[in-house]
Backbone as CSV, one residue per row, in Angstrom:
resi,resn,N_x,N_y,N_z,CA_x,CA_y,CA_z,C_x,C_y,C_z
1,UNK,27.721,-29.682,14.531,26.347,-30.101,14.846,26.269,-30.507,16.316
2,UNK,25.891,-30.320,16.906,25.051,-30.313,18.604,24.505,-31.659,18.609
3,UNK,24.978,-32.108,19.884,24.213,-33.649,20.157,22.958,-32.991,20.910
4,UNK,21.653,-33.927,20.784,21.233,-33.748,21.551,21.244,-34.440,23.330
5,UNK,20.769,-33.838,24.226,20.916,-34.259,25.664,20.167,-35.499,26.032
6,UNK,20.440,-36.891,26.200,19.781,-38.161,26.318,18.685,-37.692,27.183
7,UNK,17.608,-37.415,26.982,16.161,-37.389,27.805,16.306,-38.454,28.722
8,UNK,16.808,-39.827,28.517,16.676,-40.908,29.594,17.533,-41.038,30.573
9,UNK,18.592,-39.614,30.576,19.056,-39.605,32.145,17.963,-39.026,33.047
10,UNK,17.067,-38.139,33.076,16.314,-38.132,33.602,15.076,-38.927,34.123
11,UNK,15.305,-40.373,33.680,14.485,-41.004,33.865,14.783,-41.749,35.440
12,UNK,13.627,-42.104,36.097,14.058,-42.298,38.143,14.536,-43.450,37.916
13,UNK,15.029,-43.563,39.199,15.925,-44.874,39.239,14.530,-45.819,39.866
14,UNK,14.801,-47.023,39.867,13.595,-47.974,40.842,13.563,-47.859,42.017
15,UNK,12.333,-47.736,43.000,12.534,-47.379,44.359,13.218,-48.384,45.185
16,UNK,13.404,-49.407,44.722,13.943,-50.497,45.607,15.159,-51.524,44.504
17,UNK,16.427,-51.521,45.593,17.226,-52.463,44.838,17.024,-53.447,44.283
18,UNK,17.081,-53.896,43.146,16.528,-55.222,42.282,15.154,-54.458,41.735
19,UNK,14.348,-54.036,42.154,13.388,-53.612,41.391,13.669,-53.480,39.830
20,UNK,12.517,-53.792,39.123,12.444,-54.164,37.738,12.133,-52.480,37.300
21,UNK,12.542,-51.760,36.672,12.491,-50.301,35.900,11.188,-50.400,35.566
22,UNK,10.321,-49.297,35.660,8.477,-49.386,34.538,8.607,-48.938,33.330
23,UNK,7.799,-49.870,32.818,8.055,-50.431,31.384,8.943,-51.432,30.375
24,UNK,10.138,-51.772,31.621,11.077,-52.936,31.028,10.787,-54.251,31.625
25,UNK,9.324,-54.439,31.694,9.189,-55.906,32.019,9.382,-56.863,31.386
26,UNK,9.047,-56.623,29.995,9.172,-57.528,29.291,10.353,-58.361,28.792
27,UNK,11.615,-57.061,29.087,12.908,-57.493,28.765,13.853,-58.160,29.419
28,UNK,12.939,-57.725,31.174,13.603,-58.650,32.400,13.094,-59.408,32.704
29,UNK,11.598,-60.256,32.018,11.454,-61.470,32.284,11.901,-62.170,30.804
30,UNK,12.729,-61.780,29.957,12.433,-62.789,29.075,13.570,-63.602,29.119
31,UNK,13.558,-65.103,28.709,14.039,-66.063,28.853,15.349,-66.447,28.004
32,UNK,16.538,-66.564,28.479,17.635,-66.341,27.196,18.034,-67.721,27.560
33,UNK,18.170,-68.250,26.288,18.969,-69.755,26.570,20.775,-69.783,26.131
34,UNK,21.615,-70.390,27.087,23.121,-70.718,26.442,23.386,-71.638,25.281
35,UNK,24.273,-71.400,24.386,24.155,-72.414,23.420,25.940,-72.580,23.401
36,UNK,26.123,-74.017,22.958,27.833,-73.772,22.990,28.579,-73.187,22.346
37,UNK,29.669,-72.514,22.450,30.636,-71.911,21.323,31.918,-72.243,21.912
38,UNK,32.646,-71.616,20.861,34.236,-71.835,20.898,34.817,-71.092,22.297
39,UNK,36.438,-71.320,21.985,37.267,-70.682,23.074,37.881,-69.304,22.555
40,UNK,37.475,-69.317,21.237,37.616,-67.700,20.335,37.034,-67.874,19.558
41,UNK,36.504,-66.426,18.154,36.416,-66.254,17.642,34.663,-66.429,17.801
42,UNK,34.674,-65.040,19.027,33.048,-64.494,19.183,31.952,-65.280,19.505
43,UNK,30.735,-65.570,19.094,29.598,-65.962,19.785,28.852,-67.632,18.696
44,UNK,29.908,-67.865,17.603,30.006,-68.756,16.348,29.736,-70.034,17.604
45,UNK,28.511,-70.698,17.053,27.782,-71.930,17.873,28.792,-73.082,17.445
46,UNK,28.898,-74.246,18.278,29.931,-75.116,17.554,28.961,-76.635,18.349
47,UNK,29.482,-77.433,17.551,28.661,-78.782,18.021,29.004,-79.442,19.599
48,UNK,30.051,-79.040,20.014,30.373,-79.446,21.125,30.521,-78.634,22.146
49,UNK,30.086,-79.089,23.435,29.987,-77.884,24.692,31.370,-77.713,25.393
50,UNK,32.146,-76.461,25.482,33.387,-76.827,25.962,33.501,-75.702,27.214
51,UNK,34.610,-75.017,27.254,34.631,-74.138,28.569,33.694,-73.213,28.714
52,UNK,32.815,-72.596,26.856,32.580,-71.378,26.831,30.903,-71.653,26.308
53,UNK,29.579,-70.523,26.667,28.461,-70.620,26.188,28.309,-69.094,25.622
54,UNK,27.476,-69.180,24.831,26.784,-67.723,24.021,25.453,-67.206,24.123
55,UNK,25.404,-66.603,24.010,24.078,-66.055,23.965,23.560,-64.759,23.405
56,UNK,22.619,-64.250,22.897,22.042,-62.953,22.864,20.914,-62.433,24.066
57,UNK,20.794,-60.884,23.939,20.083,-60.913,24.864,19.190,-59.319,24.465
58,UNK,17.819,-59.575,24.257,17.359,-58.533,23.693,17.175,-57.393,24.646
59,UNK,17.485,-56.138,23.936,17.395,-54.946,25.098,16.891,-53.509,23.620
60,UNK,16.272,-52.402,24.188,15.717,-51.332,23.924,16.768,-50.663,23.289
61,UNK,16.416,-50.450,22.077,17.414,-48.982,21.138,17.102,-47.909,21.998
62,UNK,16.034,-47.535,22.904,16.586,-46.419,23.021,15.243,-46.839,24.909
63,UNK,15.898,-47.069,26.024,15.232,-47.335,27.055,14.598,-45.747,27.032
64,UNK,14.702,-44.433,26.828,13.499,-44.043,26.902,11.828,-43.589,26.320
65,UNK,12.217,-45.538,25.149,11.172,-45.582,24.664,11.278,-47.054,24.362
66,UNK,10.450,-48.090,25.623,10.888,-49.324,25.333,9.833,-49.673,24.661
67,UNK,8.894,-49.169,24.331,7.774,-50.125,23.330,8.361,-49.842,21.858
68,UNK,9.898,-49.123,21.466,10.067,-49.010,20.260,10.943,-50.059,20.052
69,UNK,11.734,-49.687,18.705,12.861,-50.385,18.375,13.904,-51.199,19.744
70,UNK,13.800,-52.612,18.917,14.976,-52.986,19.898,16.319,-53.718,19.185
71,UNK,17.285,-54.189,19.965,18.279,-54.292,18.984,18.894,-55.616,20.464
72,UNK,20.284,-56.019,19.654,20.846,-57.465,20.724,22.265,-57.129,20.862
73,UNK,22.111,-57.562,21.863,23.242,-57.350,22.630,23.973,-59.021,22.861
74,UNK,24.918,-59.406,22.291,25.911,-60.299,22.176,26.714,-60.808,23.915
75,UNK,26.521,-62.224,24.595,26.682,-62.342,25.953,27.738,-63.867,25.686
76,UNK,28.951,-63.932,26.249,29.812,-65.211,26.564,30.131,-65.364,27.937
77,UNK,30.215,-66.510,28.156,30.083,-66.795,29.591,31.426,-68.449,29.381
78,UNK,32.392,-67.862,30.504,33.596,-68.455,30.689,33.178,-69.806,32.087
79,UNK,32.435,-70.932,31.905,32.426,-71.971,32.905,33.177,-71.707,33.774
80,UNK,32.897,-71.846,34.922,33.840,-71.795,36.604,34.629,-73.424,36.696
81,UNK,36.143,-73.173,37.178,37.159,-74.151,36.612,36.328,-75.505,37.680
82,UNK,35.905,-74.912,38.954,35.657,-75.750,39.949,34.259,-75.459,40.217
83,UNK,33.419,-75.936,41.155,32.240,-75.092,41.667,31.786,-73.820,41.484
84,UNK,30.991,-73.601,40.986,30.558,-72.235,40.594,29.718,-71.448,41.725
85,UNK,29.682,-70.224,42.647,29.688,-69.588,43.457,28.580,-68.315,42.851
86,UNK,28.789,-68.288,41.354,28.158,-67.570,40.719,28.712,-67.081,40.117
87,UNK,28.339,-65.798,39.218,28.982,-65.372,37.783,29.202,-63.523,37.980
88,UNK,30.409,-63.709,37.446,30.763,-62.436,37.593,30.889,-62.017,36.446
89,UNK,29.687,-60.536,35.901,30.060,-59.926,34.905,31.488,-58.889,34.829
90,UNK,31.501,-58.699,33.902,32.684,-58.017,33.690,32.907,-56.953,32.535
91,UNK,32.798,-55.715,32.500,32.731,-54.428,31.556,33.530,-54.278,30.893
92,UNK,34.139,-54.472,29.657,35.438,-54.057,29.072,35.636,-52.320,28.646
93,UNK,35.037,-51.656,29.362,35.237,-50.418,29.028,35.237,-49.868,27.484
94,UNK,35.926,-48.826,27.121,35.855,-48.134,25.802,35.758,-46.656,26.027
95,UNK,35.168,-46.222,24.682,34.229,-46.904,24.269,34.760,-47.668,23.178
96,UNK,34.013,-48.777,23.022,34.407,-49.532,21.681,34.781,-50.587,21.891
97,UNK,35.425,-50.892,23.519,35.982,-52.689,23.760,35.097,-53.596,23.733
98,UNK,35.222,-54.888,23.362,34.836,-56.218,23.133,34.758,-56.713,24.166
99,UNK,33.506,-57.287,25.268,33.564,-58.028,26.018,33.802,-59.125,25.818
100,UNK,33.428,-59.656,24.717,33.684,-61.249,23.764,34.961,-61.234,23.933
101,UNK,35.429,-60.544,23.109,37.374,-61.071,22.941,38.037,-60.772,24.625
102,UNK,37.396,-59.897,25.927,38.020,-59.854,27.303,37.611,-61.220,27.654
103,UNK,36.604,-61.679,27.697,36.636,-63.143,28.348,36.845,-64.359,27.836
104,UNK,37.192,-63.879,26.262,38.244,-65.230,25.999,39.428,-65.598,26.404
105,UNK,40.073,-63.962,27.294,41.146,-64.159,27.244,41.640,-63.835,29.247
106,UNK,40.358,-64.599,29.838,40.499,-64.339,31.527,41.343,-65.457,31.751
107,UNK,41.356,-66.437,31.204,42.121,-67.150,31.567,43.391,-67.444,31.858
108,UNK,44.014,-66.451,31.292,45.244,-65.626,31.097,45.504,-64.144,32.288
109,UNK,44.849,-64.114,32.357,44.579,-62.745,33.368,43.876,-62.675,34.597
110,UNK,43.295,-63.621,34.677,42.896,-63.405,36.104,42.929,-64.510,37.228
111,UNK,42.931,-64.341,38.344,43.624,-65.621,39.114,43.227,-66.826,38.872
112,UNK,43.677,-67.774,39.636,43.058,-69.293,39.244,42.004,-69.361,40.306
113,UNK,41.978,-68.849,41.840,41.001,-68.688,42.563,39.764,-68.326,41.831
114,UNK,39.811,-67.159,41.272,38.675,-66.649,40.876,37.973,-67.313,39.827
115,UNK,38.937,-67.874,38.940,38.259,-68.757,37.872,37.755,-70.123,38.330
116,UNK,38.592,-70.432,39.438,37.786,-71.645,39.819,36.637,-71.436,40.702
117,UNK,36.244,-70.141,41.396,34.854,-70.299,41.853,33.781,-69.613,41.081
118,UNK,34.099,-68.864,39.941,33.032,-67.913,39.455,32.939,-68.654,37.597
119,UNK,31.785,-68.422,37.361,31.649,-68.237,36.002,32.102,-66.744,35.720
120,UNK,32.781,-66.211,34.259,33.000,-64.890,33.906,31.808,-65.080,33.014
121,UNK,31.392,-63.778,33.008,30.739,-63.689,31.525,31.166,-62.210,31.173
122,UNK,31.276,-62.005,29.591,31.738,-60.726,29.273,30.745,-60.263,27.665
123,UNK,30.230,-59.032,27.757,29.739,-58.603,26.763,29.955,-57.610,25.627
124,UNK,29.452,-58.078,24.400,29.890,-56.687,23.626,28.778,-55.686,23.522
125,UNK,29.556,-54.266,24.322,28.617,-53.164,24.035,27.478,-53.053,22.619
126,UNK,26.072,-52.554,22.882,25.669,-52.126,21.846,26.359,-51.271,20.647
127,UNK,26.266,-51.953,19.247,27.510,-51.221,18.171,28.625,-52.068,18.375
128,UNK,28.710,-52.676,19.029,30.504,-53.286,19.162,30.108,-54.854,19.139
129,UNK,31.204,-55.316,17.832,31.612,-56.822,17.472,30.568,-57.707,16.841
130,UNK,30.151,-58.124,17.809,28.831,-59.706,17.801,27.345,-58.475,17.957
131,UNK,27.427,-57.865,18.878,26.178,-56.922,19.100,25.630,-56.439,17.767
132,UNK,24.268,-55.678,17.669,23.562,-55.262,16.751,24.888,-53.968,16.307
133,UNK,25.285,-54.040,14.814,25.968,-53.196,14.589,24.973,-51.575,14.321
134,UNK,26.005,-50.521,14.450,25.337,-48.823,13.861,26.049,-48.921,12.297
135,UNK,24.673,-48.646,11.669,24.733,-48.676,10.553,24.178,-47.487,10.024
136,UNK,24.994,-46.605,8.649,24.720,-45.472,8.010,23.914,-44.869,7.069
137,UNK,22.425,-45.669,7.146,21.419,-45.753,5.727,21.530,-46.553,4.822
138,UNK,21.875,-46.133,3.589,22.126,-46.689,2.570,23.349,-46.225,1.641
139,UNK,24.450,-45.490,2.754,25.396,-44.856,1.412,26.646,-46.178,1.344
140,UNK,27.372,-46.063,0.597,28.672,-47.127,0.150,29.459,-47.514,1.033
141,UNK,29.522,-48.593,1.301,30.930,-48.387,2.335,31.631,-48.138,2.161
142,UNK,33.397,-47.513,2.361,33.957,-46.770,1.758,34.883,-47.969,0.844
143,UNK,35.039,-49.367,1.239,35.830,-50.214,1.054,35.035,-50.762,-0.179
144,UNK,33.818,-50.875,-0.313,33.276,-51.618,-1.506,33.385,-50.295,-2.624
145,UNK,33.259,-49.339,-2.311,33.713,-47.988,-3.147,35.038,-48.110,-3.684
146,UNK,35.918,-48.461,-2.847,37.670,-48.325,-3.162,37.758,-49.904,-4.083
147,UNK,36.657,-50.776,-3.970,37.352,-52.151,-4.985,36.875,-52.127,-6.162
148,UNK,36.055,-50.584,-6.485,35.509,-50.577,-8.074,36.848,-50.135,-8.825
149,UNK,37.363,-50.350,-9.501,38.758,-50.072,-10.665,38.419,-49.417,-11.310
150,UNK,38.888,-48.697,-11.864,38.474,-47.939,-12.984,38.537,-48.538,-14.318
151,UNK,37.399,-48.070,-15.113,37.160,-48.641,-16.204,37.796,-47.654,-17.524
152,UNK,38.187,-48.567,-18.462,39.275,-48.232,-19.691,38.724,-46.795,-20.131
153,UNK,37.080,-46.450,-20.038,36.715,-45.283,-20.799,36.527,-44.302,-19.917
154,UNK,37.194,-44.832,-18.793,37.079,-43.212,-17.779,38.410,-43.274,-17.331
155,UNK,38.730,-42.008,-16.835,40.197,-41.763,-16.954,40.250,-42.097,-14.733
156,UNK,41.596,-41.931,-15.097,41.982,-41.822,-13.212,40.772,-40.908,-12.173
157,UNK,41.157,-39.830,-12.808,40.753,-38.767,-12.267,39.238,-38.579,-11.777
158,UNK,38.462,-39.332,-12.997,37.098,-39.225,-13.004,36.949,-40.670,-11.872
159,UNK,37.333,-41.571,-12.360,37.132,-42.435,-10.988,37.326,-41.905,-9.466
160,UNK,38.858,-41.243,-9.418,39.472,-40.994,-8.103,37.678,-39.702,-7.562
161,UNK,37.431,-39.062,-8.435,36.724,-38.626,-8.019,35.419,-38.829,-7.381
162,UNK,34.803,-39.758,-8.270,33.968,-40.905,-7.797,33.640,-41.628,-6.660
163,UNK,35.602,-41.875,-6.437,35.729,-42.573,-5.024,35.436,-41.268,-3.554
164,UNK,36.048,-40.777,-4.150,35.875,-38.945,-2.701,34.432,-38.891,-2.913
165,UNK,33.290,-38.956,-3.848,32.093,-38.777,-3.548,31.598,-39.215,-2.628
166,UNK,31.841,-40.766,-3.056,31.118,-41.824,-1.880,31.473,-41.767,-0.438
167,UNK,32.946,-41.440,-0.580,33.227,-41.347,0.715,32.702,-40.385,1.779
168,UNK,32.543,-38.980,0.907,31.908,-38.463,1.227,30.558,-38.431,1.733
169,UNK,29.601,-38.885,0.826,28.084,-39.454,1.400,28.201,-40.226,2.461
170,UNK,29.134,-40.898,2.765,28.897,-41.535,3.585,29.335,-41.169,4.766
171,UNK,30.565,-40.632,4.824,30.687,-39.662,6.014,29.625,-38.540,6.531
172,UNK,28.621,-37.825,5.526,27.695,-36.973,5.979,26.821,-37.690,6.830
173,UNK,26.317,-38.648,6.138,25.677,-39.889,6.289,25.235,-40.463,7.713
174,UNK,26.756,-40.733,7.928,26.755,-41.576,8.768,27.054,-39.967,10.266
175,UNK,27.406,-39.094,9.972,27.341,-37.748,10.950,25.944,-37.297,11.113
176,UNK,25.444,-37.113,10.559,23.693,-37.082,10.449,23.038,-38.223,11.440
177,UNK,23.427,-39.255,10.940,22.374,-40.434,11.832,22.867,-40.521,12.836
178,UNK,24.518,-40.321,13.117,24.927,-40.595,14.654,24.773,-39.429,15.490
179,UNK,24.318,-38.450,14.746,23.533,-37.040,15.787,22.246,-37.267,16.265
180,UNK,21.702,-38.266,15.584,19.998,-38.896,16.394,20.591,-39.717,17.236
181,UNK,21.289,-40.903,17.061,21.330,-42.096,17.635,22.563,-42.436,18.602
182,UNK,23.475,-41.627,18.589,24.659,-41.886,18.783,24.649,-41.990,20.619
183,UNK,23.518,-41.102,21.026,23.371,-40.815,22.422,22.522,-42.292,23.183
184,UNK,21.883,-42.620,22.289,20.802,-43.406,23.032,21.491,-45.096,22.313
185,UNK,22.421,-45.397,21.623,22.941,-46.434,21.371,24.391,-46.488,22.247
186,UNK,25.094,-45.612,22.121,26.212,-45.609,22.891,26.285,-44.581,24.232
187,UNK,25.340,-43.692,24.591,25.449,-42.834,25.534,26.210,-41.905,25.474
188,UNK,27.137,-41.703,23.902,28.139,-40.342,23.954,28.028,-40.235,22.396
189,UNK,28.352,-38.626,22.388,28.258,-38.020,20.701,29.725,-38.012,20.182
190,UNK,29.936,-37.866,19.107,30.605,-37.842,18.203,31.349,-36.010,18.130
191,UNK,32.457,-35.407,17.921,32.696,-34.506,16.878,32.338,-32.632,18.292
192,UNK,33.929,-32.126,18.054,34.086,-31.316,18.506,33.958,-30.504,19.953
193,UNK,33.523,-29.455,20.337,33.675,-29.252,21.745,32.517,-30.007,22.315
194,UNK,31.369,-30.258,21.566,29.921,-30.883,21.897,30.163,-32.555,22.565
195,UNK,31.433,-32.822,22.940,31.826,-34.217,23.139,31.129,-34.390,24.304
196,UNK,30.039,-35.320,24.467,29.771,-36.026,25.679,29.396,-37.413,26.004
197,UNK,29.843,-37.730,26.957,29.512,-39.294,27.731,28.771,-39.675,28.762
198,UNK,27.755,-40.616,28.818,26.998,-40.471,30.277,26.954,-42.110,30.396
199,UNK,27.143,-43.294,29.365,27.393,-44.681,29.732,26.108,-45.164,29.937
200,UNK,24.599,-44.264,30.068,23.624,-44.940,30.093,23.128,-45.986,29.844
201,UNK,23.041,-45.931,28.275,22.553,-47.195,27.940,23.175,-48.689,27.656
202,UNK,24.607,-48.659,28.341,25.568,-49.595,28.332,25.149,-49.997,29.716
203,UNK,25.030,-49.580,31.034,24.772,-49.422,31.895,23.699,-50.429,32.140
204,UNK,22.713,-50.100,31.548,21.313,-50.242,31.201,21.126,-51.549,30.751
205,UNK,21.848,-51.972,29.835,22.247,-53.402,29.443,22.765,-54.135,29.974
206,UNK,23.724,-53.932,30.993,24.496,-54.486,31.863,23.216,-55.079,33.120
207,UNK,22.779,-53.958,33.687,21.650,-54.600,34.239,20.987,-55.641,34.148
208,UNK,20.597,-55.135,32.876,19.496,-56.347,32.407,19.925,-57.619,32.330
209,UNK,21.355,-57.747,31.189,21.483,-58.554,31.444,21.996,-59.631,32.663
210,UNK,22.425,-58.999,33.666,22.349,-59.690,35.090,21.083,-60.046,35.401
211,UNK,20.105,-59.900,34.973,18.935,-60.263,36.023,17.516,-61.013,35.254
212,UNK,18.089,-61.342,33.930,16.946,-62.042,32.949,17.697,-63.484,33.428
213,UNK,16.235,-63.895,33.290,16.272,-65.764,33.581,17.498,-66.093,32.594
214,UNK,18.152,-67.383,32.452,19.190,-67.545,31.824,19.136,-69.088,32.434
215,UNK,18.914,-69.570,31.403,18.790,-71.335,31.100,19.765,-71.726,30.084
């Protein structure tokens, strides 16, 4: 099956650096507040404020249609050890890495200079971790499929078979919907010579989130 070609690379860039994109106003003025969380274990709010803050940050399923569907994008931000100079985002690549679990773990990895003048903040791609997950309709997951047992009046076979159904549906399933979506949630398709990547709408998020108010 053929991906289709993301229509929103063709979309212009802004005529001027910092310029706000037309039609994403709404998403670059809106107001995201920090709330406290842990030193692991993702974007989980905790009663006390310590090195680390969380946040979400709403952005477009598909920027070349921002009055549609939108979905969240998952944001942690690592306090600067000393004076803060400002905040340096940081991409964990992929596809598929966790910005959440990279900046739990800068502290370990990156100089003490840098941590003492910058806040880190690190995000999880759309689909990945804390972010709005891609989800396959309505077929089985394959794991709640595999914990049905078989019952005394059906034999192995008829179960084992049972289980390859579901799995099946859900693999079609989930190949079907990630041939609509797969381009405009992650910027690359799925499955055979048709493999492509363009990072758009990761990109796209990254932006944004650099440049929405943040209280």
């Amino acid at each position: 099956m053929r991906c289709p070609r993301n229509p929103a690379l063709n979309t212009p860039a802004p005529d001027e650096p910092g310029a706000v994109p037309k039609g994403l106003e709404s998403f670059y003025s809106q107001e995201v507040s920090w709330y406290p969380c842990g030193d692991t274990g993702g974007i989980q709010k905790t009663d006390e404020q310590g090195k680390f803050s969380c946040a979400t940050v709403t952005v477009p399923m598909d920027y070349n249609n921002p009055d549609g569907k939108t979905i969240q994008v998952a944001v942690k931000k690592r306090a600067a050890d000393g004076e803060s100079r400002g905040s340096l985002f940081i991409n964990p690549g992929g596809p598929g890495g966790s910005g959440i679990s990279l900046v739990e773990a800068v502290g370990k990895s990156f100089s003490k200079d840098l941590l003492a003048g910058y806040d880190v903040v690190g995000f999880d791609p759309r689909g990945v971790g804390s972010s709005t997950p891609i989800t396959c309709q309505d077929a089985k997951p394959a794991e709640e499929a595999s914990a049905e047992q078989p019952q005394e009046e059906s034999s192995f076979e008829n179960w084992a078979q049972g289980y390859m159904d579901e799995v099946s549906k859900l693999e079609k399933q989930c190949r079907e919907h990630l041939s609509r979506v797969c381009w405009i949630t992650w910027g690359y398709c799925f499955g055979g010579a048709d493999l492509t990547f363009s990072g758009r709408s990761r990109r796209e998020d990254l932006e944004l989130s650099r440049h929405v108010p943040w209280h």
